[in-house]
C-alpha positions as CSV (number, residue, x, y, z in Angstrom):
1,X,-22.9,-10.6,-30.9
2,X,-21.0,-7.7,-28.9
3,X,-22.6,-4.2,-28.5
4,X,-19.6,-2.1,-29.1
5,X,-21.7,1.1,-28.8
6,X,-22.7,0.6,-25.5
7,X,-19.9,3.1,-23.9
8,X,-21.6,5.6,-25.9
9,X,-24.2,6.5,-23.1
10,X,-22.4,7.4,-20.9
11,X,-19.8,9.3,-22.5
12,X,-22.2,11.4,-23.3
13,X,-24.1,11.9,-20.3
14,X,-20.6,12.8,-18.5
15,X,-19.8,15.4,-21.5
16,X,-23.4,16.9,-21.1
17,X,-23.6,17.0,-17.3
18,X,-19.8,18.6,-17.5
19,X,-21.2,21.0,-19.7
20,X,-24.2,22.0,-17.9
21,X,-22.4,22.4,-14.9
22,X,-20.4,25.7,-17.0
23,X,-23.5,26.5,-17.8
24,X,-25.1,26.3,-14.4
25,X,-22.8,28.2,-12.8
26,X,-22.2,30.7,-15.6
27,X,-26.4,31.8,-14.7
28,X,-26.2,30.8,-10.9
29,X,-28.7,28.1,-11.4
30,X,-26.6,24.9,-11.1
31,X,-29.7,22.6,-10.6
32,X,-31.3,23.3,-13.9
33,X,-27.9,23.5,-15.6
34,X,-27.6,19.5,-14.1
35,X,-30.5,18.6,-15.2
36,X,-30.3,20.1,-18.9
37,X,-26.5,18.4,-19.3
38,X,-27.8,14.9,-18.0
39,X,-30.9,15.5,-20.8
40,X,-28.8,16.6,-23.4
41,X,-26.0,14.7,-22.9
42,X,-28.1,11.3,-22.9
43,X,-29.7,12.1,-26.1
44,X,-26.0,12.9,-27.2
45,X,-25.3,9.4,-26.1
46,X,-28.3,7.6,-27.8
47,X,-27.9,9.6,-31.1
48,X,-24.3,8.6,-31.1
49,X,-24.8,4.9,-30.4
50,X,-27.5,4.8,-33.3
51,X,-24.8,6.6,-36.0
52,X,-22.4,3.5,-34.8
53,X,-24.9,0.6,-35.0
54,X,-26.1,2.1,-38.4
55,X,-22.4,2.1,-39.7
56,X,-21.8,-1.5,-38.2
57,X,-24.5,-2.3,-40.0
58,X,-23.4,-1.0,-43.3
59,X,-20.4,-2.3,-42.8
60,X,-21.6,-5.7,-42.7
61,X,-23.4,-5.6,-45.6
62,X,-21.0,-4.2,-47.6
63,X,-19.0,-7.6,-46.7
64,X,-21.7,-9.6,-46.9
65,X,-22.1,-10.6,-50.7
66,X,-24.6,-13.4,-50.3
67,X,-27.6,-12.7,-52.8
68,X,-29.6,-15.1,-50.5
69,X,-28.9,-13.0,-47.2
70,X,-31.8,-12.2,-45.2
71,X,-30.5,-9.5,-43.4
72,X,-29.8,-11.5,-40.7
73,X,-33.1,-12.2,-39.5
74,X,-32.9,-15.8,-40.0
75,X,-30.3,-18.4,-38.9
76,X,-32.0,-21.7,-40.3
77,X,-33.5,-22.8,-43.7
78,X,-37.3,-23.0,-42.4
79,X,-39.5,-21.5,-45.2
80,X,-42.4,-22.4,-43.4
81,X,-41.8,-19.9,-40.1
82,X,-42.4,-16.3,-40.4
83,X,-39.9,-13.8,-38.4
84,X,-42.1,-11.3,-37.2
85,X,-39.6,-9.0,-34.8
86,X,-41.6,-10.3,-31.3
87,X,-39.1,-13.6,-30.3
88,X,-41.6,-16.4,-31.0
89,X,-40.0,-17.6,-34.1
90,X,-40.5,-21.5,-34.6
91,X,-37.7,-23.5,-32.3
């Protein structure tokens, strides 16, 4: 499985530090105008990366038309092991 979304991040940590730069030198205080662009910007990224791996998933279901899909969760036919999100599934 790729993670396309991944050059998200920082895309938007260079968009928000360019913009707090402006801004940091627009009210001659350049350090917290850094630091606000790198939050802001990150949480730009994150948000972003979410909106993609939401559609991805959409996406796949829409070409999934398997009444017996799982979601994905599951790669085998065990009925007897339980998938409960932690990694310790039954090998």
């Amino acid at each position: 499985m790729s993670n396309k979304s991944a050059a998200f991040l920082p895309i938007g940590i260079g968009l928000g530090v360019g913009m707090g730069t402006a801004l940091g030198v627009a009210t001659d205080n350049l350090a917290l105008g850094l630091s606000l662009g790198v939050a802001i910007g990150s949480g730009l990224g994150v948000a972003l990366m979410g909106a993609s791996n939401l559609k991805a998933q959409k996406d796949r279901k829409a070409g999934d038309d398997s009444p017996l899909s799982d979601g994905g969760g599951s790669s085998h036919g065990d009925a007897g092991c339980s998938s409960d999100g932690g990694g310790a599934g039954c090998d």
